[in-house]
PDB file as gemmi writes it, atoms N, CA and C in Angstrom:
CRYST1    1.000    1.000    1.000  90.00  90.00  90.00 P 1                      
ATOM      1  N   UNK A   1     144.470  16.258 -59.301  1.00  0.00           N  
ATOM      2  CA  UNK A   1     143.092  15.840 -59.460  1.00  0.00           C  
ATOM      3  C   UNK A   1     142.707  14.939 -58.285  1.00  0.00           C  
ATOM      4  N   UNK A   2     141.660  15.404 -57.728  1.00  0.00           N  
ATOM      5  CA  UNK A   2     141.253  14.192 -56.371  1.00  0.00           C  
ATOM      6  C   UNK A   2     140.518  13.116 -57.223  1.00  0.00           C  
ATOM      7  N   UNK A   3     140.036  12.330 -55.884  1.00  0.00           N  
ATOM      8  CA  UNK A   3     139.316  11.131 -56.507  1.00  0.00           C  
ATOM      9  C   UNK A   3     138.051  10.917 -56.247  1.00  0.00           C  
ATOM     10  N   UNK A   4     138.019  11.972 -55.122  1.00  0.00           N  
ATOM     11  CA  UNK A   4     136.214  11.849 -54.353  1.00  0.00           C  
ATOM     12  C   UNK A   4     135.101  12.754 -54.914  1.00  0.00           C  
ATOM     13  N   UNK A   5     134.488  11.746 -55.514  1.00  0.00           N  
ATOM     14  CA  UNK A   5     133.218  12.706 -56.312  1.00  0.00           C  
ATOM     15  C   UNK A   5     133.870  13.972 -57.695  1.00  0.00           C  
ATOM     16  N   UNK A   6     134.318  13.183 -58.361  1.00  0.00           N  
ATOM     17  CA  UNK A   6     134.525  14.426 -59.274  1.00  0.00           C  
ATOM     18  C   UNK A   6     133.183  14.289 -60.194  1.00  0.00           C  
ATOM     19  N   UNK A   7     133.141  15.795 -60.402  1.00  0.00           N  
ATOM     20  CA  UNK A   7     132.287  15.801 -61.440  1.00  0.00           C  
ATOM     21  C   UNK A   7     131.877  15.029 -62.720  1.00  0.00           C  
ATOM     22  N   UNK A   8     130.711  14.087 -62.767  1.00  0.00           N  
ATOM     23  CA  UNK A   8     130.414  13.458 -64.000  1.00  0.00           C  
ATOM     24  C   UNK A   8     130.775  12.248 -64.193  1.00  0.00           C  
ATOM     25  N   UNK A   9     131.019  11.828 -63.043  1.00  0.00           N  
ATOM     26  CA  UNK A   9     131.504  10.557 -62.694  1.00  0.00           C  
ATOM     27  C   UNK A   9     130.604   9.640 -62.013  1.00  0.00           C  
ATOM     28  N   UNK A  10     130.631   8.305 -62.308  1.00  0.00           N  
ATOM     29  CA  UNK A  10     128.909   7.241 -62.053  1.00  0.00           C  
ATOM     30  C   UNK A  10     129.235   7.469 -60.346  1.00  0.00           C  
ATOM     31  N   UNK A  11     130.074   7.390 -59.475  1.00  0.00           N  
ATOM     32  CA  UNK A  11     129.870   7.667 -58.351  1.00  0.00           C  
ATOM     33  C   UNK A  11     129.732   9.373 -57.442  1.00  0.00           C  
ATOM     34  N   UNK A  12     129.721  10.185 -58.576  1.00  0.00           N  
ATOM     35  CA  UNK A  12     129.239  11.531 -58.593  1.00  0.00           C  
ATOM     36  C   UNK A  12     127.638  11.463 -58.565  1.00  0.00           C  
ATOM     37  N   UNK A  13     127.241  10.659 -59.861  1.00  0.00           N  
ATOM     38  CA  UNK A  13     126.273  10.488 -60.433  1.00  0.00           C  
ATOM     39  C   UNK A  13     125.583   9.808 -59.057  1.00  0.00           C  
ATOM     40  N   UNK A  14     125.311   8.807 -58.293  1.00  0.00           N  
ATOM     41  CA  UNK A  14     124.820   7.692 -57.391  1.00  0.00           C  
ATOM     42  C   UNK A  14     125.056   8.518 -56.197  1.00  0.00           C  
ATOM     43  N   UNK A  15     126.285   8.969 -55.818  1.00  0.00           N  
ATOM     44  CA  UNK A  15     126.015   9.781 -54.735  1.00  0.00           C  
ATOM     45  C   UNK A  15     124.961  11.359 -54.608  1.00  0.00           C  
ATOM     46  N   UNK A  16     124.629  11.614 -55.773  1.00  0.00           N  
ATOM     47  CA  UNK A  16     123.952  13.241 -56.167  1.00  0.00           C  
ATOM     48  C   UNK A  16     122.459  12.445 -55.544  1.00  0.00           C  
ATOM     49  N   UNK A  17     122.552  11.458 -56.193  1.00  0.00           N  
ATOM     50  CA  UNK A  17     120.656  10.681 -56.444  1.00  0.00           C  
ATOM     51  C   UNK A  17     120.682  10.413 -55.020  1.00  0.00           C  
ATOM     52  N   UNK A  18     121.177   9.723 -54.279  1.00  0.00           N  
ATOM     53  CA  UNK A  18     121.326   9.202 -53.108  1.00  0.00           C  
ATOM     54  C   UNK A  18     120.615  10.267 -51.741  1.00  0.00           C  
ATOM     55  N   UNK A  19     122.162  11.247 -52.207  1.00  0.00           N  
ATOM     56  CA  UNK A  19     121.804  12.622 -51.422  1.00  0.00           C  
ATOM     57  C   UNK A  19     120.816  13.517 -51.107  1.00  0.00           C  
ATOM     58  N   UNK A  20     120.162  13.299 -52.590  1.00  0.00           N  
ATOM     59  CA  UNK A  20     118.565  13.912 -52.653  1.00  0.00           C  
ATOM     60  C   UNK A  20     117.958  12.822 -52.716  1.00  0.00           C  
ATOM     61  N   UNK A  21     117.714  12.342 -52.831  1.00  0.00           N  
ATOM     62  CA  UNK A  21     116.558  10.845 -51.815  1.00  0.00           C  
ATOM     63  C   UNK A  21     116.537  11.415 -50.428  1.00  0.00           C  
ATOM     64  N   UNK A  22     118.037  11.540 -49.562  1.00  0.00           N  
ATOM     65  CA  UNK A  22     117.788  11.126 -48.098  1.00  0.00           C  
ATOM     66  C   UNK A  22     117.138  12.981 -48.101  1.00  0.00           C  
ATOM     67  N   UNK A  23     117.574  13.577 -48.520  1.00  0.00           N  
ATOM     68  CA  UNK A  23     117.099  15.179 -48.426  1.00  0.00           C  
ATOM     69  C   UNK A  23     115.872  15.013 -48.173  1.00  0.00           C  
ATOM     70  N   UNK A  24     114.995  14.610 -49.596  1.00  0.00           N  
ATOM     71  CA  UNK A  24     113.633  14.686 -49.154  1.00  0.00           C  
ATOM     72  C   UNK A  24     113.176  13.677 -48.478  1.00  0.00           C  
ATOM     73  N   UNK A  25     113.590  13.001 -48.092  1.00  0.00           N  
ATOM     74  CA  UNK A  25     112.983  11.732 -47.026  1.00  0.00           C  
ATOM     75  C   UNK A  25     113.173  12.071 -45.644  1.00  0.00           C  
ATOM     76  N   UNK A  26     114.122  12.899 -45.751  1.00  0.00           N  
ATOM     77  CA  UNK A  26     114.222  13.713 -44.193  1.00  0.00           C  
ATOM     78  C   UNK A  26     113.094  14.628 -43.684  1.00  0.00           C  
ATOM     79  N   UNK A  27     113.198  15.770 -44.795  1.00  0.00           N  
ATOM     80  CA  UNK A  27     112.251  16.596 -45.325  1.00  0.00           C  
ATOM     81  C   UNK A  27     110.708  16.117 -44.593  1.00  0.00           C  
ATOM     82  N   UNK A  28     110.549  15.219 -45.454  1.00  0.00           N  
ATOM     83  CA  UNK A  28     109.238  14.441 -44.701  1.00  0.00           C  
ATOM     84  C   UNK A  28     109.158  13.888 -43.486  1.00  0.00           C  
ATOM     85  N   UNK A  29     110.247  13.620 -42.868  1.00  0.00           N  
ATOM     86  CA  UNK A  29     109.578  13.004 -42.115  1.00  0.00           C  
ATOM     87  C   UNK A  29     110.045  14.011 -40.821  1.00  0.00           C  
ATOM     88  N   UNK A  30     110.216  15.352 -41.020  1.00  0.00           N  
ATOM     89  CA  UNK A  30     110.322  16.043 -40.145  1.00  0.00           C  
ATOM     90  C   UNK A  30     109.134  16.743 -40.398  1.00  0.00           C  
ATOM     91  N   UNK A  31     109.021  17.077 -41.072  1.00  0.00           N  
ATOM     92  CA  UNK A  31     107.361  17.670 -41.593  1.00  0.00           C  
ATOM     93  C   UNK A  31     106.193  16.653 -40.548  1.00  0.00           C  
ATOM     94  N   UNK A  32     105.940  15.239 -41.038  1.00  0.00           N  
ATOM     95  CA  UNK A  32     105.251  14.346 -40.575  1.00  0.00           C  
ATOM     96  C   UNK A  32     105.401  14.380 -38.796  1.00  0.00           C  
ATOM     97  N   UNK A  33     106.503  14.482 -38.302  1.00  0.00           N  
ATOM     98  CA  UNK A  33     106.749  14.631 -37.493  1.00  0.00           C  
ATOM     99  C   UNK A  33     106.471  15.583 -36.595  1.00  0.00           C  
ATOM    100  N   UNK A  34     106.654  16.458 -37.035  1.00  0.00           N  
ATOM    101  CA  UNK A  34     106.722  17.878 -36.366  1.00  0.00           C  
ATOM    102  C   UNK A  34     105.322  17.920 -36.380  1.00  0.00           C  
ATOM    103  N   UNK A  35     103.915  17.548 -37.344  1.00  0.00           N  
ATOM    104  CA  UNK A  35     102.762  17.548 -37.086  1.00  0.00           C  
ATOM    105  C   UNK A  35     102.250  17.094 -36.033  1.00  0.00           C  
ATOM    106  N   UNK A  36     102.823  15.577 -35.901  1.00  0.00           N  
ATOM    107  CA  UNK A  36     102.065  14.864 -35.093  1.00  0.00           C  
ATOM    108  C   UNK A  36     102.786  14.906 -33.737  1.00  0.00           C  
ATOM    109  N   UNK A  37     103.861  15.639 -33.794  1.00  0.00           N  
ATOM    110  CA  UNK A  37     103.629  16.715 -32.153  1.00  0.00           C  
ATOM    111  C   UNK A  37     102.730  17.683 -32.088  1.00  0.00           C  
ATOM    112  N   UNK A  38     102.296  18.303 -32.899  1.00  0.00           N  
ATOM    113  CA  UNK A  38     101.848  19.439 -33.120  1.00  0.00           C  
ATOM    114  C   UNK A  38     100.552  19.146 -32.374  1.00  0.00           C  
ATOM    115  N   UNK A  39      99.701  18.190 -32.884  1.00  0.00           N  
ATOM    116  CA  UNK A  39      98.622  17.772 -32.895  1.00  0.00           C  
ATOM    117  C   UNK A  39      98.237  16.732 -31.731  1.00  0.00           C  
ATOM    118  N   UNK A  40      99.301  16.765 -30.497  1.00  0.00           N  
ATOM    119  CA  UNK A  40      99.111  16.205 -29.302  1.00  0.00           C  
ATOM    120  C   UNK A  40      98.287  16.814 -27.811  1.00  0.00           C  
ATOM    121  N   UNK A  41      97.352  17.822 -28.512  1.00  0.00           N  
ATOM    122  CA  UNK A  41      96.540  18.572 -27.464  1.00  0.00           C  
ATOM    123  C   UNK A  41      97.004  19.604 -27.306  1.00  0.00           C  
ATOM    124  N   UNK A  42      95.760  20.652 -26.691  1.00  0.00           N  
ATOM    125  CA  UNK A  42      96.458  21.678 -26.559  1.00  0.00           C  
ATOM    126  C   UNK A  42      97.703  22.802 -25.718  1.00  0.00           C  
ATOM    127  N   UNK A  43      97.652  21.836 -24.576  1.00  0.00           N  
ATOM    128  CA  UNK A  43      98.697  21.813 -23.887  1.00  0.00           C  
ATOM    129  C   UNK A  43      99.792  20.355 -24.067  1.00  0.00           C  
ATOM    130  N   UNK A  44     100.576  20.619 -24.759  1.00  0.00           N  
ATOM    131  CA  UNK A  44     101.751  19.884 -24.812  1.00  0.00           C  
ATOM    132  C   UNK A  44     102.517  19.610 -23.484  1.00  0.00           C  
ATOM    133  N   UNK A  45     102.681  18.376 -23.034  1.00  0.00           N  
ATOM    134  CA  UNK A  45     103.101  17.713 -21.897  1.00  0.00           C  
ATOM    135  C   UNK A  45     104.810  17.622 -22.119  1.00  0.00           C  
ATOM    136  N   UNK A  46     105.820  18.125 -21.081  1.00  0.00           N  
ATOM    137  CA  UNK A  46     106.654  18.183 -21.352  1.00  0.00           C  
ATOM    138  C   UNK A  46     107.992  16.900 -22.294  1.00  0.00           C  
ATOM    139  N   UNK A  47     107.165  15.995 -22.257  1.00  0.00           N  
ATOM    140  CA  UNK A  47     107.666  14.903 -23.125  1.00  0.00           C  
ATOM    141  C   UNK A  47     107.627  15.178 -24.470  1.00  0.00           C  
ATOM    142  N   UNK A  48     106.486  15.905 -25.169  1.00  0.00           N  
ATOM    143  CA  UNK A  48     106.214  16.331 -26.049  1.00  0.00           C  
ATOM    144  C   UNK A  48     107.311  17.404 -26.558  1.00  0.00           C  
ATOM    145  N   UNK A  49     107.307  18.836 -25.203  1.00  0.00           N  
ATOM    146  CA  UNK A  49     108.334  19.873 -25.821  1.00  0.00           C  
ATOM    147  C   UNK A  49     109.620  19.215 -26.275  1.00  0.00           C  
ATOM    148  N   UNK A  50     110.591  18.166 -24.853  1.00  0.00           N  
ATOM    149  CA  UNK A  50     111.366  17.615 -25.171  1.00  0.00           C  
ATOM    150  C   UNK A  50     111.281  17.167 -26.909  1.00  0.00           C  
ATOM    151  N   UNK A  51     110.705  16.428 -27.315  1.00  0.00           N  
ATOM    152  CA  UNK A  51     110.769  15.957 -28.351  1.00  0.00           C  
ATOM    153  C   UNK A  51     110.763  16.617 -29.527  1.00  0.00           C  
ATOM    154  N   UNK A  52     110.262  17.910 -29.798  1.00  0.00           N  
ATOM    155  CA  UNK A  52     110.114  18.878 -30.400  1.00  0.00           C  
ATOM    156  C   UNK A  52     111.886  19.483 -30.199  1.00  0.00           C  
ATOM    157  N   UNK A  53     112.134  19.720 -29.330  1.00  0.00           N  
ATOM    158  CA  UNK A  53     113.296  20.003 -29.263  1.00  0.00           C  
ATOM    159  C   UNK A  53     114.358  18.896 -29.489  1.00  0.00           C  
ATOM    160  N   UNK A  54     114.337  18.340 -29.764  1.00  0.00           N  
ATOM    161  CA  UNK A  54     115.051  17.288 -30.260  1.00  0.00           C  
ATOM    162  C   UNK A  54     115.227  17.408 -31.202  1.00  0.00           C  
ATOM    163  N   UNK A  55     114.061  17.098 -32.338  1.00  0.00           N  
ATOM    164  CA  UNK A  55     113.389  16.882 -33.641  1.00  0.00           C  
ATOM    165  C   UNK A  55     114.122  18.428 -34.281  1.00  0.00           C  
ATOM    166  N   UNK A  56     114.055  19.757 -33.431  1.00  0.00           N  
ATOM    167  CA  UNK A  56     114.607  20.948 -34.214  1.00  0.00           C  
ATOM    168  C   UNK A  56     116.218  20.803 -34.076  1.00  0.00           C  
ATOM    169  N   UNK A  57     116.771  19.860 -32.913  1.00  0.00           N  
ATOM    170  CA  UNK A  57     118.275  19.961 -33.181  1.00  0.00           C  
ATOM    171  C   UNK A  57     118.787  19.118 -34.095  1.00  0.00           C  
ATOM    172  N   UNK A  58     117.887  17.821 -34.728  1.00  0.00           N  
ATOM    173  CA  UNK A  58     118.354  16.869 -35.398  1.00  0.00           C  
ATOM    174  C   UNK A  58     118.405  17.896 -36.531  1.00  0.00           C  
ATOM    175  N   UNK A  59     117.046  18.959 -36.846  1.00  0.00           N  
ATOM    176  CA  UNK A  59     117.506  19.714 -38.467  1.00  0.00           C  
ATOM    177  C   UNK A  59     118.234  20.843 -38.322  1.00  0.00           C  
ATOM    178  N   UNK A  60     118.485  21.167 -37.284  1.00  0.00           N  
ATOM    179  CA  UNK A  60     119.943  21.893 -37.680  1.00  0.00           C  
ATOM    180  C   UNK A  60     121.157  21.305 -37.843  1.00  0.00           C  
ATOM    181  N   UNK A  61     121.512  20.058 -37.338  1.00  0.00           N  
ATOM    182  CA  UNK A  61     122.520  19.568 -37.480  1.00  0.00           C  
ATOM    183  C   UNK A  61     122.147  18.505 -38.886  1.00  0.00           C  
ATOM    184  N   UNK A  62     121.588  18.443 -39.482  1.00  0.00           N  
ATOM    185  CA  UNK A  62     120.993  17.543 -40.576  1.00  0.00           C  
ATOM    186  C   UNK A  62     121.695  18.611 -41.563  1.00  0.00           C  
ATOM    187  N   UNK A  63     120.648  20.180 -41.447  1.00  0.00           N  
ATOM    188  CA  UNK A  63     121.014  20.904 -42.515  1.00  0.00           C  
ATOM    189  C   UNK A  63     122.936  21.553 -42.393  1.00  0.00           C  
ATOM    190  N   UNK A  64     123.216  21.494 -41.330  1.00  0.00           N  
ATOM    191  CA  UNK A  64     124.568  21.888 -41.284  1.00  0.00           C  
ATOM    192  C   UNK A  64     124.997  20.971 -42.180  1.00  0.00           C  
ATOM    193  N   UNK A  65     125.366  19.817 -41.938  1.00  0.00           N  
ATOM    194  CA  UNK A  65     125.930  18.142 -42.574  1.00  0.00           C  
ATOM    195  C   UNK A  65     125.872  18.746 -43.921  1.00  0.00           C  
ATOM    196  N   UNK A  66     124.802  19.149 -44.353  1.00  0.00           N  
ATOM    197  CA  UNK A  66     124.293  19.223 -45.825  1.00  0.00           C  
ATOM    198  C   UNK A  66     124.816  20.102 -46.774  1.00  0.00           C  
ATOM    199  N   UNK A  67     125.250  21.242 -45.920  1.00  0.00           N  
ATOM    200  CA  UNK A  67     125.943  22.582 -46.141  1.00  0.00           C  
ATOM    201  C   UNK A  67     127.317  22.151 -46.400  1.00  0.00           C  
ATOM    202  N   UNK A  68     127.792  21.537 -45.507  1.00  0.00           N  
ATOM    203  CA  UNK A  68     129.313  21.049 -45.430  1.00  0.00           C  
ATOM    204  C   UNK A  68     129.375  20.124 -46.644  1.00  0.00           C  
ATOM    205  N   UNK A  69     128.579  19.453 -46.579  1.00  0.00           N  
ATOM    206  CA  UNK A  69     128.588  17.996 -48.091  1.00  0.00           C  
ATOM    207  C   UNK A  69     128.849  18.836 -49.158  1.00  0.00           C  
ATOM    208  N   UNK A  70     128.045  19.520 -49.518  1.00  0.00           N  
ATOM    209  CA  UNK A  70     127.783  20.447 -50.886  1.00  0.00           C  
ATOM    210  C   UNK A  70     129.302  21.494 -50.999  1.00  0.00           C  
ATOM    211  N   UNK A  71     129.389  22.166 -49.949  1.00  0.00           N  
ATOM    212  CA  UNK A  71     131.055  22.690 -50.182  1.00  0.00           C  
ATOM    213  C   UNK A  71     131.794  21.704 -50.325  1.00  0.00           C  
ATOM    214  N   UNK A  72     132.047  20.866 -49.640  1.00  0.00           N  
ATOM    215  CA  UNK A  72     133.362  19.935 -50.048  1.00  0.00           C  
ATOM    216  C   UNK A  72     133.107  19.591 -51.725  1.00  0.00           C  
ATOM    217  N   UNK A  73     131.757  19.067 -52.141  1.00  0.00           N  
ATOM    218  CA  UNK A  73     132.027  18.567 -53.630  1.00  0.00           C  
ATOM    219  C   UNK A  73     132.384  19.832 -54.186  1.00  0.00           C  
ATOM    220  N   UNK A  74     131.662  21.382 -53.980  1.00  0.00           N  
ATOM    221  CA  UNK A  74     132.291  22.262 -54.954  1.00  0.00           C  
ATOM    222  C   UNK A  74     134.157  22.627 -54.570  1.00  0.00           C  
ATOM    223  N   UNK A  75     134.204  22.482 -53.747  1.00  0.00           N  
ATOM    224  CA  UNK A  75     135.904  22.691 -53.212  1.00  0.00           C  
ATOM    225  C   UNK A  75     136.642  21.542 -54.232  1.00  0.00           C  
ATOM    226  N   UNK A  76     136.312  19.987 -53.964  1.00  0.00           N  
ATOM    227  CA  UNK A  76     136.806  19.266 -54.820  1.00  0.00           C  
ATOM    228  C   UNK A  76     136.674  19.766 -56.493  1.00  0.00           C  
ATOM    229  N   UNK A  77     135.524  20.138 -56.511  1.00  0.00           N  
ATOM    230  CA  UNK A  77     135.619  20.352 -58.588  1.00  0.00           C  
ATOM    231  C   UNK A  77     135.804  21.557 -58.937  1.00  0.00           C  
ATOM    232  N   UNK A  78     135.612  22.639 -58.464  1.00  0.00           N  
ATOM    233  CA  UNK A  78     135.893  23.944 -58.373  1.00  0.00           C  
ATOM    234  C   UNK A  78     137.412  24.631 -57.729  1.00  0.00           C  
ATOM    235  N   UNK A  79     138.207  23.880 -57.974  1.00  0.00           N  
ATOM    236  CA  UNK A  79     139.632  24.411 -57.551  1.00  0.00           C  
ATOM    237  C   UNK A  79     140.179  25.707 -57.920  1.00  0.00           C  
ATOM    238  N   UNK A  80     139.911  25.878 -59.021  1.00  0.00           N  
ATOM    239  CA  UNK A  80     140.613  27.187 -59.740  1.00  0.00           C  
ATOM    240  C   UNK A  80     139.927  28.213 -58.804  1.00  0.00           C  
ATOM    241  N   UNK A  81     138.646  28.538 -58.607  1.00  0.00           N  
ATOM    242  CA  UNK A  81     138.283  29.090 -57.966  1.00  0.00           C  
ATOM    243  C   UNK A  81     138.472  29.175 -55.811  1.00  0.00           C  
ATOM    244  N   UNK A  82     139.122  30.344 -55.253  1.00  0.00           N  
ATOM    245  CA  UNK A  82     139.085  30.347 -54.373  1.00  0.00           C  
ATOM    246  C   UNK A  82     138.164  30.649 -52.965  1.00  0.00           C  
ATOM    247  N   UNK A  83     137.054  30.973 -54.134  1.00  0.00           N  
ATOM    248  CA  UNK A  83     135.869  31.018 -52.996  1.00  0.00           C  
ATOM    249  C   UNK A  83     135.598  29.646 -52.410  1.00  0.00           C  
ATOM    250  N   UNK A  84     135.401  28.860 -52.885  1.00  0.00           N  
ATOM    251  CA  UNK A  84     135.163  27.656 -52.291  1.00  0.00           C  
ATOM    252  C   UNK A  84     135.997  26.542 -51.194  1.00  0.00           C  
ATOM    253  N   UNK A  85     137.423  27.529 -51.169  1.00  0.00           N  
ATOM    254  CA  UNK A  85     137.983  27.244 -49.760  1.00  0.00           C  
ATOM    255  C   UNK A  85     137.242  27.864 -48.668  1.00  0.00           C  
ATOM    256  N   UNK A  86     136.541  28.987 -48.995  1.00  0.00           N  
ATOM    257  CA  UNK A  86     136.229  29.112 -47.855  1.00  0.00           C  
ATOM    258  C   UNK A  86     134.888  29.102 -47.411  1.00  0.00           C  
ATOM    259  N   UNK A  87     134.590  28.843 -48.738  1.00  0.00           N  
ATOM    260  CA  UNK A  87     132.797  28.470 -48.390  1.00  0.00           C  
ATOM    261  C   UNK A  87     133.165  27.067 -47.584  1.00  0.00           C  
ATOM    262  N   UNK A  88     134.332  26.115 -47.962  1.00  0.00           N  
ATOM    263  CA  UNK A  88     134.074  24.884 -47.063  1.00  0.00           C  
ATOM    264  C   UNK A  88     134.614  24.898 -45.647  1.00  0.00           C  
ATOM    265  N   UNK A  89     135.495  25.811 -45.479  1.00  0.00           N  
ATOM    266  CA  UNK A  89     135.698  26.151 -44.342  1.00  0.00           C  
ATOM    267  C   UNK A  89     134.935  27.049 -43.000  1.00  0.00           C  
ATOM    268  N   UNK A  90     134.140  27.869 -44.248  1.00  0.00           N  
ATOM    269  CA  UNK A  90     132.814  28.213 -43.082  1.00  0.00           C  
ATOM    270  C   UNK A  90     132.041  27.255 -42.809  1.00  0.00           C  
ATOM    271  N   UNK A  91     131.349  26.463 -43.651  1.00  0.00           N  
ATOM    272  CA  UNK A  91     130.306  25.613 -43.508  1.00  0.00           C  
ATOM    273  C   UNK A  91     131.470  24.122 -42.587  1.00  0.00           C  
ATOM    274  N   UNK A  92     132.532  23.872 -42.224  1.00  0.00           N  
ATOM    275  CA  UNK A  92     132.829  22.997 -41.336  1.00  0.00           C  
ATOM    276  C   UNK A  92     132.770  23.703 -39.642  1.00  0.00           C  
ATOM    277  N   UNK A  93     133.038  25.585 -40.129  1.00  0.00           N  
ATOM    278  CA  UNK A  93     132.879  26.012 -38.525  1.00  0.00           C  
ATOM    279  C   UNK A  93     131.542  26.174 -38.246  1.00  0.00           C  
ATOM    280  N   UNK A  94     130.667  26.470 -39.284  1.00  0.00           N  
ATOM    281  CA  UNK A  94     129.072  26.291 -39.285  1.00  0.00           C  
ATOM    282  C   UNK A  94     128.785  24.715 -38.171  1.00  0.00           C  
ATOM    283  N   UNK A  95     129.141  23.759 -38.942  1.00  0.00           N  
ATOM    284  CA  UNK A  95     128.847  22.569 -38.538  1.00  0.00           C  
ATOM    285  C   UNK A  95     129.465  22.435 -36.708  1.00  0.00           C  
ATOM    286  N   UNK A  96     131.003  22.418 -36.881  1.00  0.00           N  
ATOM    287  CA  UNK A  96     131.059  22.561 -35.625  1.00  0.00           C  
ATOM    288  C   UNK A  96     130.560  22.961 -34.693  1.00  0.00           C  
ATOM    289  N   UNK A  97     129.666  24.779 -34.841  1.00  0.00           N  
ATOM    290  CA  UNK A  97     129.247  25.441 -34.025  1.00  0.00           C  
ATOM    291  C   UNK A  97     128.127  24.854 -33.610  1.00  0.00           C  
ATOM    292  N   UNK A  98     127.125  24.214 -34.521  1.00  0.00           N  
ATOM    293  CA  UNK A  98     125.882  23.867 -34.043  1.00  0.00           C  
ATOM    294  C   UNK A  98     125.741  22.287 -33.662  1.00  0.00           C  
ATOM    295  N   UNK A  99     127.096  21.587 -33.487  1.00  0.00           N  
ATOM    296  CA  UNK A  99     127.604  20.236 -32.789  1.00  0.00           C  
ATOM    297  C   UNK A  99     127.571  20.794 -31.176  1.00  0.00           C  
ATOM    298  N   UNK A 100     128.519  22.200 -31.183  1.00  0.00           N  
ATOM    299  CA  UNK A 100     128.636  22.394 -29.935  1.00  0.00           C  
ATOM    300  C   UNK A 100     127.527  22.935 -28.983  1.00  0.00           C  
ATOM    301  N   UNK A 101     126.758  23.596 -29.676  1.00  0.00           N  
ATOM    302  CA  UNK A 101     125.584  24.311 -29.541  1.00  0.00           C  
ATOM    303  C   UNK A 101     124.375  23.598 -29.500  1.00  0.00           C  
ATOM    304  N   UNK A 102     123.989  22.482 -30.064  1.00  0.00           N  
ATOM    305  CA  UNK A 102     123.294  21.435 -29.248  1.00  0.00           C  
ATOM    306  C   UNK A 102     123.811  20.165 -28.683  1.00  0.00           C  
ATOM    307  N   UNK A 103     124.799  19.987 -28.527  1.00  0.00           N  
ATOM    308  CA  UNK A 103     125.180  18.583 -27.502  1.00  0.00           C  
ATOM    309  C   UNK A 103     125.625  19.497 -25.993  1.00  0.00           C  
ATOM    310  N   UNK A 104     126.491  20.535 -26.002  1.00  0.00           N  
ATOM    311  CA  UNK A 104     126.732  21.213 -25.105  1.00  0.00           C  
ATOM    312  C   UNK A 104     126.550  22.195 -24.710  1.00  0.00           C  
ATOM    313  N   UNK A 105     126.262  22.882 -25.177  1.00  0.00           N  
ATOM    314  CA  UNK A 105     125.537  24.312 -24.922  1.00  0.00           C  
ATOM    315  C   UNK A 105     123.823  24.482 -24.244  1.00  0.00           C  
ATOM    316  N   UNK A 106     123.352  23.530 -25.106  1.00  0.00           N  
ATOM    317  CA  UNK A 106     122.010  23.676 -24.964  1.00  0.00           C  
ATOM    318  C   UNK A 106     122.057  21.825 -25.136  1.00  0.00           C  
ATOM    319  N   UNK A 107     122.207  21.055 -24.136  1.00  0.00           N  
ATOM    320  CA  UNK A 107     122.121  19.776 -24.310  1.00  0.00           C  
ATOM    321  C   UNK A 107     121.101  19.672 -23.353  1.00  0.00           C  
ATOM    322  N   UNK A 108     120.304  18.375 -23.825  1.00  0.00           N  
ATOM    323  CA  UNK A 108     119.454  17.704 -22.856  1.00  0.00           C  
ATOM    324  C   UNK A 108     119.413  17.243 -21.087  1.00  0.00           C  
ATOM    325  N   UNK A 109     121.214  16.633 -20.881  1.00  0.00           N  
ATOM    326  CA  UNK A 109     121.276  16.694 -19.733  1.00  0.00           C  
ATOM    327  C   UNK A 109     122.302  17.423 -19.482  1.00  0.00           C  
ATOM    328  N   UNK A 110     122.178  17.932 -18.488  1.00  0.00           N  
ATOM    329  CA  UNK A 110     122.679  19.164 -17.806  1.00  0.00           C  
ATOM    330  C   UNK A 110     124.206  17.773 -17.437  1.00  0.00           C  
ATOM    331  N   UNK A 111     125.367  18.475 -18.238  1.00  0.00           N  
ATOM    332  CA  UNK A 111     126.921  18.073 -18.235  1.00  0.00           C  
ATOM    333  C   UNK A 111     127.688  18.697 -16.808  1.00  0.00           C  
ATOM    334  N   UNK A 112     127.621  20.020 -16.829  1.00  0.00           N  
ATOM    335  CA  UNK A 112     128.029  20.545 -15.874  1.00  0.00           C  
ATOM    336  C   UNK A 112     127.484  20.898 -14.399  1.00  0.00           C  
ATOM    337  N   UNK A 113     126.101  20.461 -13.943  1.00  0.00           N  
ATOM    338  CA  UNK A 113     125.140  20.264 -13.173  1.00  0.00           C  
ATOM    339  C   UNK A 113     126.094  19.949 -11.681  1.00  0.00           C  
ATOM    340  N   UNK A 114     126.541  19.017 -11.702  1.00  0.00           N  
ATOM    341  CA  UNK A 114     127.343  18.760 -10.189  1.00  0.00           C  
ATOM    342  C   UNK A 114     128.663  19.334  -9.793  1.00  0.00           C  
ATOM    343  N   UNK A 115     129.349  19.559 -11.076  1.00  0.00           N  
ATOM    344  CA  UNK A 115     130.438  20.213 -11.101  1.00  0.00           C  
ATOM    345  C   UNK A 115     130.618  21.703 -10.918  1.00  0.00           C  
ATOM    346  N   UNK A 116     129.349  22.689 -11.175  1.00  0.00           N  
ATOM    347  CA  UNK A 116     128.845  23.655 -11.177  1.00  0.00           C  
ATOM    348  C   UNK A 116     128.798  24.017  -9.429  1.00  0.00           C  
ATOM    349  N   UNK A 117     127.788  23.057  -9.011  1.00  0.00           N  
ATOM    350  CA  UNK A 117     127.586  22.933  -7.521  1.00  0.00           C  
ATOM    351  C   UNK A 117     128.236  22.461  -6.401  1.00  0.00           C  
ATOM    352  N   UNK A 118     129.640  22.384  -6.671  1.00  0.00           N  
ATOM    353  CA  UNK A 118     130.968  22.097  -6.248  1.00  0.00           C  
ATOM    354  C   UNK A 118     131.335  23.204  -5.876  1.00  0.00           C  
TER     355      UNK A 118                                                      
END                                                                             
């Protein structure tokens, strides 16, 4: 029996409420957000795209996090069952992929830029 988050338990309970608080508080304020780029003229000044692009890598890597959270608690309470090894094991290469895929792949400053031109 683990100890982290089992089912029905007051720190099961506080972490569930918690989790969905920050969900929809994210929710919003990427919504809110994403408007009031939206709504910066009709030609968007490249400070703007930047930021937009930002704002879409924070929710993929927000919703990855989220994916991974939710398998691990069913992996922890759902043992008998073996799907959920590997639902948590996709959703950690999920996560990884889109760590690598916006910090390095598609990152803001160009990493390999001088080394390239060597």
């Amino acid at each position: 029996m683990s100890w982290w988050l089992i089912n029905g338990s007051v720190s099961f309970n506080i972490f569930v409420t918690a989790f969905l608080i920050i969900i929809v508080l994210y929710n919003v304020m990427y919504l809110v957000v994403m408007e009031k780029l939206t709504q910066c003229g009709d030609k968007p000044s490249v400070l703007v795209i930047e930021r937009k692009r930002l704002l879409r890598r924070s929710f993929c890597i927000f919703w990855a996090t989220v994916v991974m959270v939710c398998s691990s608690i069913m992996y922890v309470n759902m043992k008998e069952s073996s799907y959920w090894n590997y639902a948590f094991a996709l959703s950690n290469v999920l996560l990884v992929t889109i760590f690598f895929t916006c910090y390095i792949a598609k990152s803001e400053v160009e990493l390999f830029g001088d080394f390239l031109e060597r």
